[in-house]
ROVEX-922210 format. One record per residue (C-alpha): residue number from 1; x negated, y, z. Coordinates in nm, 4 decimals. Example, Ala and Ser with C-alpha at 12.3 -4.5 7.8 and 13.67 -1.06 7.14 Angstrom:
<nodes>
<seq->1, c1->-1.2300, c2->-0.4500, c3->0.7800> .
<seq->2, c1->-1.3670, c2->-0.1060, c3->0.7140> .
</nodes>
This chain:
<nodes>
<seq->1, c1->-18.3296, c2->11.1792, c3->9.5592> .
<seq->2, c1->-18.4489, c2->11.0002, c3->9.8838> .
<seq->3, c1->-18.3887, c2->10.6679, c3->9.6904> .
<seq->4, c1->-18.4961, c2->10.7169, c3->9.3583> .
<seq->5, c1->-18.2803, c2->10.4836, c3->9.1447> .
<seq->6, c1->-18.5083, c2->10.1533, c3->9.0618> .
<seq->7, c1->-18.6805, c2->10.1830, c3->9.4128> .
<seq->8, c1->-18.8773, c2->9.8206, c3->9.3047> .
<seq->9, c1->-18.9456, c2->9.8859, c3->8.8712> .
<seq->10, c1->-18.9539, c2->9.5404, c3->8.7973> .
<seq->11, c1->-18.5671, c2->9.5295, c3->8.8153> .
<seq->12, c1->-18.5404, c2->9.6872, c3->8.5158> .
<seq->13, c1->-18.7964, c2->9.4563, c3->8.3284> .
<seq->14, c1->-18.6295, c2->9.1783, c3->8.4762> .
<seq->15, c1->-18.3081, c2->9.2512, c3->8.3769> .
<seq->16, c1->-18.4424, c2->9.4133, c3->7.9923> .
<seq->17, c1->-18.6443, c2->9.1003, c3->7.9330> .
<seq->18, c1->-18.9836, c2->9.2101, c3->8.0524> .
<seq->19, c1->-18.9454, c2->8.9740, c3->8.3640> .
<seq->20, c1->-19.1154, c2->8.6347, c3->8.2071> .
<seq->21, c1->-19.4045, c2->8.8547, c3->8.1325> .
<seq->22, c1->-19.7274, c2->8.8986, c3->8.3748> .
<seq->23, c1->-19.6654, c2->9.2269, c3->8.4984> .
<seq->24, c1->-19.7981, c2->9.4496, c3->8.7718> .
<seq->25, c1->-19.6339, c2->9.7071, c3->8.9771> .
<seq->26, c1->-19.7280, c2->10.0141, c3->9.1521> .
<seq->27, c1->-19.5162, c2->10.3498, c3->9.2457> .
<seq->28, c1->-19.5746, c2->10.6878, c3->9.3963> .
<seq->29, c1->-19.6878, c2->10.7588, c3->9.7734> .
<seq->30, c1->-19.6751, c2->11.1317, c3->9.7069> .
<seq->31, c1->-19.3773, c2->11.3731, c3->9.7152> .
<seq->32, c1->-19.2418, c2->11.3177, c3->9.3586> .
<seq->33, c1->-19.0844, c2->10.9703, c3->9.2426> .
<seq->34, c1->-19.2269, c2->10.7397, c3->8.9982> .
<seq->35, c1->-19.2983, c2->10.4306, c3->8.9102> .
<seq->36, c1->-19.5795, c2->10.2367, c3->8.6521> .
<seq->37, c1->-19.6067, c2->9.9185, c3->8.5562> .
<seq->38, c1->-19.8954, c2->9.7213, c3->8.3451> .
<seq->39, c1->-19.7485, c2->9.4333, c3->8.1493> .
<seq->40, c1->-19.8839, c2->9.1737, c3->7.8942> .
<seq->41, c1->-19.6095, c2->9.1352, c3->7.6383> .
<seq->42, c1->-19.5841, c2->8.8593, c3->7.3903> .
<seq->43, c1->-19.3440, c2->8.8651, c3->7.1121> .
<seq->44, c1->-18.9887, c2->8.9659, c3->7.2537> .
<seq->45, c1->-18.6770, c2->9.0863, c3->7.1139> .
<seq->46, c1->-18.3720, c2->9.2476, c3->7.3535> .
<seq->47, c1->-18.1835, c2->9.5760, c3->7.4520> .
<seq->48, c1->-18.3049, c2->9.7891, c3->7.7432> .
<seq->49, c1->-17.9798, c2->9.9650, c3->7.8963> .
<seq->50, c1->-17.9549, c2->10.3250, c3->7.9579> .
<seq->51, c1->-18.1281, c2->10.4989, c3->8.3010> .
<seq->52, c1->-18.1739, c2->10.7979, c3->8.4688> .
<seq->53, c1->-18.5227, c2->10.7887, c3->8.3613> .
<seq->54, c1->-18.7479, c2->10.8733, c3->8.0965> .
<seq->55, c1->-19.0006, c2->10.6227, c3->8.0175> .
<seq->56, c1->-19.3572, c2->10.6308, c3->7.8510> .
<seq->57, c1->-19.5149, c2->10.3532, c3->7.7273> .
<seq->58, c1->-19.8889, c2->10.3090, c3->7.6570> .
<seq->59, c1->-20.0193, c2->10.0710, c3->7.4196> .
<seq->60, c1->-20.3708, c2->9.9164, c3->7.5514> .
<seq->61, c1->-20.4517, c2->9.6378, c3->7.3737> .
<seq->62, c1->-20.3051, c2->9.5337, c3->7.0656> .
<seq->63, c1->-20.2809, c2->9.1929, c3->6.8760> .
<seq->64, c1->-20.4245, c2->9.1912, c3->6.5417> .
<seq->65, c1->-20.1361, c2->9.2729, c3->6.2876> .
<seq->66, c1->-19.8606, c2->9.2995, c3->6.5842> .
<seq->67, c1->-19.5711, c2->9.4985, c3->6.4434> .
<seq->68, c1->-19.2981, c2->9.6720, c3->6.6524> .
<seq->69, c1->-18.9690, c2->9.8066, c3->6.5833> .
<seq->70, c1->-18.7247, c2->10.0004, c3->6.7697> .
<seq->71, c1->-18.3736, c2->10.1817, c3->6.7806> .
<seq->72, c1->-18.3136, c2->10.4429, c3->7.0202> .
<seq->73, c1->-17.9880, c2->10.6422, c3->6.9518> .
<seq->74, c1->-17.9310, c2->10.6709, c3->6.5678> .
<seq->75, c1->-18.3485, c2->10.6759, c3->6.4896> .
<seq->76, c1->-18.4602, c2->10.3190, c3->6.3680> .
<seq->77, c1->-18.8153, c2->10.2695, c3->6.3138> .
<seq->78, c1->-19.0464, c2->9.9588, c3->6.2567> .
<seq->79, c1->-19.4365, c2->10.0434, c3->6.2211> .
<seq->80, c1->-19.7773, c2->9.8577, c3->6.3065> .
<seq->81, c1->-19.8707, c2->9.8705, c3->6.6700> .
<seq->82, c1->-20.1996, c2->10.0510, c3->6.7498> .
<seq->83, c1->-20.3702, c2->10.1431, c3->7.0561> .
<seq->84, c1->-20.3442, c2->10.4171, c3->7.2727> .
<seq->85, c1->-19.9703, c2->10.5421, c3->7.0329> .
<seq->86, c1->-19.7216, c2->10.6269, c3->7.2868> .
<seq->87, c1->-19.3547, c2->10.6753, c3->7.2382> .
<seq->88, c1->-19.1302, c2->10.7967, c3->7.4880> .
<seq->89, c1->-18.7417, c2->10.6577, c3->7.5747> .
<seq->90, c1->-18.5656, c2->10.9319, c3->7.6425> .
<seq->91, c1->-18.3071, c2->10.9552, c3->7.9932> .
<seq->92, c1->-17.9720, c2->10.8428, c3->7.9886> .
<seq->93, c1->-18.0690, c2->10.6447, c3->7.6177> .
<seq->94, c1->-18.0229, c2->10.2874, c3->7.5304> .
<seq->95, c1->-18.3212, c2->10.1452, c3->7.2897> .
<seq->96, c1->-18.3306, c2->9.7914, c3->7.1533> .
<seq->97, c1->-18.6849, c2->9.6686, c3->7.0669> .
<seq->98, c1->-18.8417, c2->9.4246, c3->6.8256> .
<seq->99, c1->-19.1965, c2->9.2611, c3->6.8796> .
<seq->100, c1->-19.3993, c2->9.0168, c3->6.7034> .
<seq->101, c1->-19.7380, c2->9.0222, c3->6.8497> .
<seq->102, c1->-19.8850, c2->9.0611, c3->7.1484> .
<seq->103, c1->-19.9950, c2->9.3652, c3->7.3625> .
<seq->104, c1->-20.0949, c2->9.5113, c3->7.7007> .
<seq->105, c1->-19.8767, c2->9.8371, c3->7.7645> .
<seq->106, c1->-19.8693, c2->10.0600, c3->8.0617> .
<seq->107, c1->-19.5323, c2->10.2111, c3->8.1274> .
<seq->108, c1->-19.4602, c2->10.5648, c3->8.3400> .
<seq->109, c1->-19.1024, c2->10.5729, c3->8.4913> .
<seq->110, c1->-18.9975, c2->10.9045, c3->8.6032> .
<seq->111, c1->-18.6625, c2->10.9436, c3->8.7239> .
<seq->112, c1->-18.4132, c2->11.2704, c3->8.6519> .
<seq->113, c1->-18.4532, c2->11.3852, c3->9.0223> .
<seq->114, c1->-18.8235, c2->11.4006, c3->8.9892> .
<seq->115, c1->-18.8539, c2->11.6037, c3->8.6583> .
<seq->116, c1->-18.5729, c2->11.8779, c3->8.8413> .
<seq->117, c1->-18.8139, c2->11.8590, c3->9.1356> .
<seq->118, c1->-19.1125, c2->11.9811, c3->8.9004> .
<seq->119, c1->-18.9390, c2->12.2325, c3->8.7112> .
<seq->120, c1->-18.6773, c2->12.3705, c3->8.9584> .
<seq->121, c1->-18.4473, c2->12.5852, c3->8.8097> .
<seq->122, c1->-18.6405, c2->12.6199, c3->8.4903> .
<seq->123, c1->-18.5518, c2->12.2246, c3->8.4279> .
<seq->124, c1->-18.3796, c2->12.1719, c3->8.0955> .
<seq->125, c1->-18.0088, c2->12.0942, c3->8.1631> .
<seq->126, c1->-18.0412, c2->11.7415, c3->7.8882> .
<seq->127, c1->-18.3563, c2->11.6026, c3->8.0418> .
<seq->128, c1->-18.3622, c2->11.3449, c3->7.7513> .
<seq->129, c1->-18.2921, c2->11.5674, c3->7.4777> .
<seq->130, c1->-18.5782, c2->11.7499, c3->7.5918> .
<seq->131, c1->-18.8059, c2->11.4831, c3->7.5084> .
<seq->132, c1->-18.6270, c2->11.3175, c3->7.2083> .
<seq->133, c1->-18.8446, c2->11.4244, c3->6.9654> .
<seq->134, c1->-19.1407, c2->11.2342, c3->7.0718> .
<seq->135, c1->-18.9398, c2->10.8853, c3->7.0271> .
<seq->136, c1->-18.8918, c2->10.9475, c3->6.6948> .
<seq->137, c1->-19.2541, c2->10.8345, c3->6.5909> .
<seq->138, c1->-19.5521, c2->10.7126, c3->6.8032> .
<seq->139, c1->-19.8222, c2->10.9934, c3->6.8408> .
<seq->140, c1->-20.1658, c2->11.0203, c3->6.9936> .
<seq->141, c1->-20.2455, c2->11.2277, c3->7.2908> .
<seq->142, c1->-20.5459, c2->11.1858, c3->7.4361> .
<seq->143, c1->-20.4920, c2->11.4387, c3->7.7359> .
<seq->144, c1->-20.1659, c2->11.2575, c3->7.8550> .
<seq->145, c1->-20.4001, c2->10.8928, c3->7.7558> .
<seq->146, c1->-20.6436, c2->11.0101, c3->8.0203> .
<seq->147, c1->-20.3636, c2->11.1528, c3->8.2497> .
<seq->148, c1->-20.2453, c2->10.7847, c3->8.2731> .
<seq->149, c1->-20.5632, c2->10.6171, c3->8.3654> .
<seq->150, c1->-20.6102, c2->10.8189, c3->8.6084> .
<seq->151, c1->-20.2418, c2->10.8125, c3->8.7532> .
<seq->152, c1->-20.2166, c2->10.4645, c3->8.7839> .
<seq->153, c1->-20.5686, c2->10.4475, c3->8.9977> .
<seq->154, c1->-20.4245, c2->10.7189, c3->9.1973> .
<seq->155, c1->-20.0794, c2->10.5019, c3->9.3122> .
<seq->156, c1->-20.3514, c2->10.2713, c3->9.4381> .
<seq->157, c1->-20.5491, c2->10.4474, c3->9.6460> .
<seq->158, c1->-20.5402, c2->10.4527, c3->10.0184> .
<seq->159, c1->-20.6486, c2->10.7886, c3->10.0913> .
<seq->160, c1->-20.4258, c2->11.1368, c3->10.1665> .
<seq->161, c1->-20.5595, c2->11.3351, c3->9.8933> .
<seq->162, c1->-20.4424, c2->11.0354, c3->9.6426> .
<seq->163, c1->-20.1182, c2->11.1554, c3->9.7268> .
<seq->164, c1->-20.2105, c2->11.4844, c3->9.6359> .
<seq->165, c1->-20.3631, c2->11.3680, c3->9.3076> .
<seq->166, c1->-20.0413, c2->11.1907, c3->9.1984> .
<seq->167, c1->-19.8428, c2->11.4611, c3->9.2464> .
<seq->168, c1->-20.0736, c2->11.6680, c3->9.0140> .
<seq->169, c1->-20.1540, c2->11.4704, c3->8.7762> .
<seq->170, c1->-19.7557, c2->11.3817, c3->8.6933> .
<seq->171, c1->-19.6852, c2->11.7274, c3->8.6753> .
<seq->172, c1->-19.9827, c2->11.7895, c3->8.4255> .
<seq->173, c1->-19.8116, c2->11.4485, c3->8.2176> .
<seq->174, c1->-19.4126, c2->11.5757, c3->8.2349> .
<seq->175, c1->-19.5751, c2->11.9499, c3->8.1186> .
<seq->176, c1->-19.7936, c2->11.8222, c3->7.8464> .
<seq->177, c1->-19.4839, c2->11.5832, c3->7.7216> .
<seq->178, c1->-19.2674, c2->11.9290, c3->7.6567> .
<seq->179, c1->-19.5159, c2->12.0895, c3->7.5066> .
<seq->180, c1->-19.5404, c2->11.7779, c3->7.2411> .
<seq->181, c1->-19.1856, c2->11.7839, c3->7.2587> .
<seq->182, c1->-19.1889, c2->12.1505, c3->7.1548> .
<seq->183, c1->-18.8701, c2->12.2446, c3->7.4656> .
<seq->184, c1->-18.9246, c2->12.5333, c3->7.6007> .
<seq->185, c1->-18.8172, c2->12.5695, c3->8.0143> .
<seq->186, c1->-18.5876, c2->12.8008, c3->8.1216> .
<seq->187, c1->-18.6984, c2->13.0213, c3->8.3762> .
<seq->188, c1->-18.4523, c2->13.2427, c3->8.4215> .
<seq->189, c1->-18.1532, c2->12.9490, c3->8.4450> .
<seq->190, c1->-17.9165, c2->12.9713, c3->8.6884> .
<seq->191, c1->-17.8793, c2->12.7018, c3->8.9482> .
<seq->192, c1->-17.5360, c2->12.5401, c3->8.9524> .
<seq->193, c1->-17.5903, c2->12.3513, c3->9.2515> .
<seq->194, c1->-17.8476, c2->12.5254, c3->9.5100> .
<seq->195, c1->-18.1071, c2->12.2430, c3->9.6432> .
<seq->196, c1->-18.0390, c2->12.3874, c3->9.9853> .
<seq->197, c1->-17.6043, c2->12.3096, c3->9.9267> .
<seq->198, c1->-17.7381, c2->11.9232, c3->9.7650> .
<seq->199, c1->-17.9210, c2->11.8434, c3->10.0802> .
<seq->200, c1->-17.5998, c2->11.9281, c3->10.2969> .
<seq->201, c1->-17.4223, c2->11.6507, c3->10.0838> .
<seq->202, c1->-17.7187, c2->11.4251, c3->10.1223> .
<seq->203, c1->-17.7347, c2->11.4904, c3->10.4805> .
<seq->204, c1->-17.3646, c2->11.3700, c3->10.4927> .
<seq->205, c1->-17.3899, c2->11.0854, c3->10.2777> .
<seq->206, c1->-17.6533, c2->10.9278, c3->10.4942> .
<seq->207, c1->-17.4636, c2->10.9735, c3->10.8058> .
<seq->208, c1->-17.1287, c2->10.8618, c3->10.6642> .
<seq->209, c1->-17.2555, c2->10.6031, c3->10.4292> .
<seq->210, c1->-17.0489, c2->10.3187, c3->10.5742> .
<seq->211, c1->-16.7700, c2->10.5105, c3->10.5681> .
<seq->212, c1->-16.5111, c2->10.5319, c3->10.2946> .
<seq->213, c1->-16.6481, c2->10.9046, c3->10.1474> .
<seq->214, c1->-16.4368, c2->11.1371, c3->9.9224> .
<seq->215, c1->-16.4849, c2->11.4244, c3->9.6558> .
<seq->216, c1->-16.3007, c2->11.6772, c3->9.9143> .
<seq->217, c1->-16.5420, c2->11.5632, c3->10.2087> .
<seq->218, c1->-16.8629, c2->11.5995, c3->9.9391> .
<seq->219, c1->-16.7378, c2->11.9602, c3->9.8165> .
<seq->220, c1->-16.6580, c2->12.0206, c3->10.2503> .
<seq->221, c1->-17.0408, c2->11.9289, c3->10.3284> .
<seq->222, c1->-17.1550, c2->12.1497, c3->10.0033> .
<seq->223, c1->-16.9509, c2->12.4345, c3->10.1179> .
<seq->224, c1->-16.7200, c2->12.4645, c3->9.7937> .
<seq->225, c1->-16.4151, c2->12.4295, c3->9.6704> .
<seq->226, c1->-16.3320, c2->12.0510, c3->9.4843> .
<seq->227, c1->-16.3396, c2->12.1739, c3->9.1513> .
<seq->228, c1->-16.5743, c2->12.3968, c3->9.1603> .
<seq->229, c1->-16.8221, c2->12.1226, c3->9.3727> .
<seq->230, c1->-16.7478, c2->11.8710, c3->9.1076> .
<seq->231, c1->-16.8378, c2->12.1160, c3->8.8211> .
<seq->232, c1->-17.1598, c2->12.2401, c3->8.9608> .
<seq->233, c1->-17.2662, c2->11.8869, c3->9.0799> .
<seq->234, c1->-17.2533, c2->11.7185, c3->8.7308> .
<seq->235, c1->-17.4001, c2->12.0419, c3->8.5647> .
<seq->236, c1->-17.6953, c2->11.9901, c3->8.8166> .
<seq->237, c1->-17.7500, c2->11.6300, c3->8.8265> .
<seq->238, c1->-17.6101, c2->11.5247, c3->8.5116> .
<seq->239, c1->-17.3251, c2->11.2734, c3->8.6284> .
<seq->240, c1->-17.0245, c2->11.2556, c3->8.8667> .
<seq->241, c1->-17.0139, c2->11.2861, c3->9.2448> .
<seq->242, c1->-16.8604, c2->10.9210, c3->9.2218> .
<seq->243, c1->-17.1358, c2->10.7918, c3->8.9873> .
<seq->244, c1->-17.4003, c2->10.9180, c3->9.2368> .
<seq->245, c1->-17.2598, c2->10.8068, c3->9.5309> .
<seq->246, c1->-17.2127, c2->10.4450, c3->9.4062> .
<seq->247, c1->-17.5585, c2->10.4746, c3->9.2815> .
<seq->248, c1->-17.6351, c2->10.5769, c3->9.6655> .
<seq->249, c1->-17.4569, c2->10.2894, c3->9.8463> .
<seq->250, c1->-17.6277, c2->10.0711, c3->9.5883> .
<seq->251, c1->-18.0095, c2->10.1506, c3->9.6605> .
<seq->252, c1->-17.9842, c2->10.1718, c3->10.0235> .
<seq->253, c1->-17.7985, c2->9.8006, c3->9.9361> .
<seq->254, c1->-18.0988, c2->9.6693, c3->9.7531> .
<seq->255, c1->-18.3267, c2->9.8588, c3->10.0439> .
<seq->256, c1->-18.1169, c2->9.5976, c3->10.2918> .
<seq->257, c1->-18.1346, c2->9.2633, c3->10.0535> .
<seq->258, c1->-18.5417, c2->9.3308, c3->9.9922> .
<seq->259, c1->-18.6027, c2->9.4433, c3->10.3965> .
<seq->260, c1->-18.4693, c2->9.2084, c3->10.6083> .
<seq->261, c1->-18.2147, c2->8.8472, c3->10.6165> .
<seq->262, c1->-17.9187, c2->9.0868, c3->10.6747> .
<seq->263, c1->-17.6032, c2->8.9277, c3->10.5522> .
<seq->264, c1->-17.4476, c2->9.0364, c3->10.2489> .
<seq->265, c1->-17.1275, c2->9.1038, c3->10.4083> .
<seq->266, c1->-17.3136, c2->9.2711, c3->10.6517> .
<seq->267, c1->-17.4725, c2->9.4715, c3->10.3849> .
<seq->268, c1->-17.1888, c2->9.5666, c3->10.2171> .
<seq->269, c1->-17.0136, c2->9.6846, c3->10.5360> .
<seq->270, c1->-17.3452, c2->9.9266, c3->10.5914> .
<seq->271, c1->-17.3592, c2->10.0724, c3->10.2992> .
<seq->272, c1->-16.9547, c2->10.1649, c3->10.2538> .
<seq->273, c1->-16.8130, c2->9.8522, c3->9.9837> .
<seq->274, c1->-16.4834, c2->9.7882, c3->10.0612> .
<seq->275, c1->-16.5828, c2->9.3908, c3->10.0561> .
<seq->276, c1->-16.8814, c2->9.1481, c3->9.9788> .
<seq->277, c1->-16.7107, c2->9.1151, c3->9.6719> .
<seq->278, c1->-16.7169, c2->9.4771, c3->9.5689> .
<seq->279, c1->-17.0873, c2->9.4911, c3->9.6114> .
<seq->280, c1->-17.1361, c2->9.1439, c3->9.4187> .
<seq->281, c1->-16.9565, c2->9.3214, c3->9.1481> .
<seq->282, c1->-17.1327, c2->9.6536, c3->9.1519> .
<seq->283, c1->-17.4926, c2->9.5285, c3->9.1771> .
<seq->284, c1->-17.3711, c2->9.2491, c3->8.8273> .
<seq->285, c1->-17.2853, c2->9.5517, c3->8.6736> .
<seq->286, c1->-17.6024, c2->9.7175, c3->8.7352> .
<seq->287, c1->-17.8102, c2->9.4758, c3->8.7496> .
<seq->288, c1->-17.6932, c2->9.1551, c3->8.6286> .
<seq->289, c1->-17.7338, c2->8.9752, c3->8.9188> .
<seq->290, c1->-17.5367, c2->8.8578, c3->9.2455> .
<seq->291, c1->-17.7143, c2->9.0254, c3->9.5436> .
<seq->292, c1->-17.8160, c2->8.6566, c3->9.6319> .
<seq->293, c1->-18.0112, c2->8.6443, c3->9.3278> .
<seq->294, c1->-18.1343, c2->8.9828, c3->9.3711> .
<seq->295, c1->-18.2856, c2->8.9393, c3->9.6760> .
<seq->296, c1->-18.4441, c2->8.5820, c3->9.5743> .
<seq->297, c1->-18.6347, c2->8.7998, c3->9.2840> .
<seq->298, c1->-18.7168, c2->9.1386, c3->9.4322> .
<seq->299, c1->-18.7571, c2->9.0695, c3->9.8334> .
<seq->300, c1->-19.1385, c2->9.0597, c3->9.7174> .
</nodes>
């Protein structure tokens, strides 16, 4: 995904609660997506919503007798917080989250489209099922604890082979997760949708974006048939043509509102909303927020 869905992370800890926190940001320069964040948390209770992502979360520092609970699907759990005890929130999962102390997390972010860029065709087909069994406790790992250190001084260096290092070392993180996980990959897996047939649609989505775009034009620029387009596109990415595409015109949407003082009609013409108003209602229900508040909180 050229626009990996969260481009700026905070949205989602602004919009999950984590925003009146002091939090700070920092995200892949490399070839695979990914965001971290390091955030002081004080007590807090909310719901995070469901994304495309799986997240891992870090204890650092931990207030003396600071207890945390947590639902995430059917599993409810409420134990003592304790450094360096991860838990993972699974893709595609919605977790609410119960806090009364203090602590110093750092989160990893790593979107769908970046864990099918590591493992290719051997990618398990549920991305969060394949992890779900490490957010049914916390665990120690002290590999994937050092992994993380060193990731998020990676994101900040300036040199070429930092890039490098990213790359490596989040490949060495999502590998070491299935292993805890106990998933196996699946090397011999056919690909539904060929990487080579997804960058065709890409390709026309990015020329076309401000153009009204439909499911017989996507399965044209894939070279397939509409069923058959729709069927393999959902079995490779793990939602609808639709979904994605609205997903599409909104990033390169919030790209606009952070980049520049482009109108929002403007804006909504570009990226292929039938009105202001239809991007106003998209980006609420994302986001929460009108893309006038959206760009007063994220243009920074």
């Amino acid at each position: 995904m050229s626009d990996v869905v969260w481009q700026n992370y905070s949205e989602f800890y602004q919009k999950s609660g984590y925003g009146s926190f002091p939090q700070e940001h920092r995200s892949s320069k490399g070839r695979l997506e990914f965001r971290m964040i390091l955030v002081e948390q004080g007590p807090h209770d909310f719901v995070d919503p469901a994304l495309p992502e799986t997240l891992l979360a870090l204890p650092l520092t931990v207030e003396r007798d600071c207890n945390w609970g947590w639902t995430i699907g059917e599993y409810r759990h409420r134990q003592k917080a304790e450094v360096g005890r991860m838990l993972v929130i699974p893709s595609e999962t919605e977790s609410t989250w119960d806090v009364d102390g203090c602590r110093k997390i750092l989160v990893l972010s790593i979107p769908n489209d970046t864990v099918r860029a590591v493992f290719g065709s051997a990618c398990p087909r549920r991305i969060g099922k394949a992890f779900w069994k490490l957010c049914e406790q916390t665990w120690a790992d002290p590999l994937v604890e050092v992994l993380l250190g060193r990731l998020w001084e990676s994101v900040a260096g300036n040199k070429a082979a930092d890039k490098y290092l990213a790359d490596g070392l989040l490949m060495s993180v999502l590998s070491q997760l299935l292993i805890r996980a106990g998933t196996d990959l699946q090397p011999n897996a056919a690909v539904a949708l060929p990487q080579w047939r997804l960058n065709r649609v890409k390709q026309f989505v990015a020329s076309h974006l401000g153009e009204e775009i439909s499911l017989d034009q996507l399965a044209a620029a894939a070279g397939l048939s509409r069923r058959h387009f729709a069927r393999s596109f959902h079995q490779e990415l793990g939602e609808t043509p639709h979904r994605w595409l609205m997903q599409t015109r909104l990033e390169k949407a919030k790209h606009l509102l952070r980049s520049g003082e482009t109108s929002v009609g403007e804006i909504a013409e570009t990226c292929g909303f039938s009105s202001q108003s239809h991007l106003t209602a998209a980006l609420k229900q994302s986001d929460g927020m009108t893309p006038h508040r959206w760009r007063q909180q994220f243009r920074h």
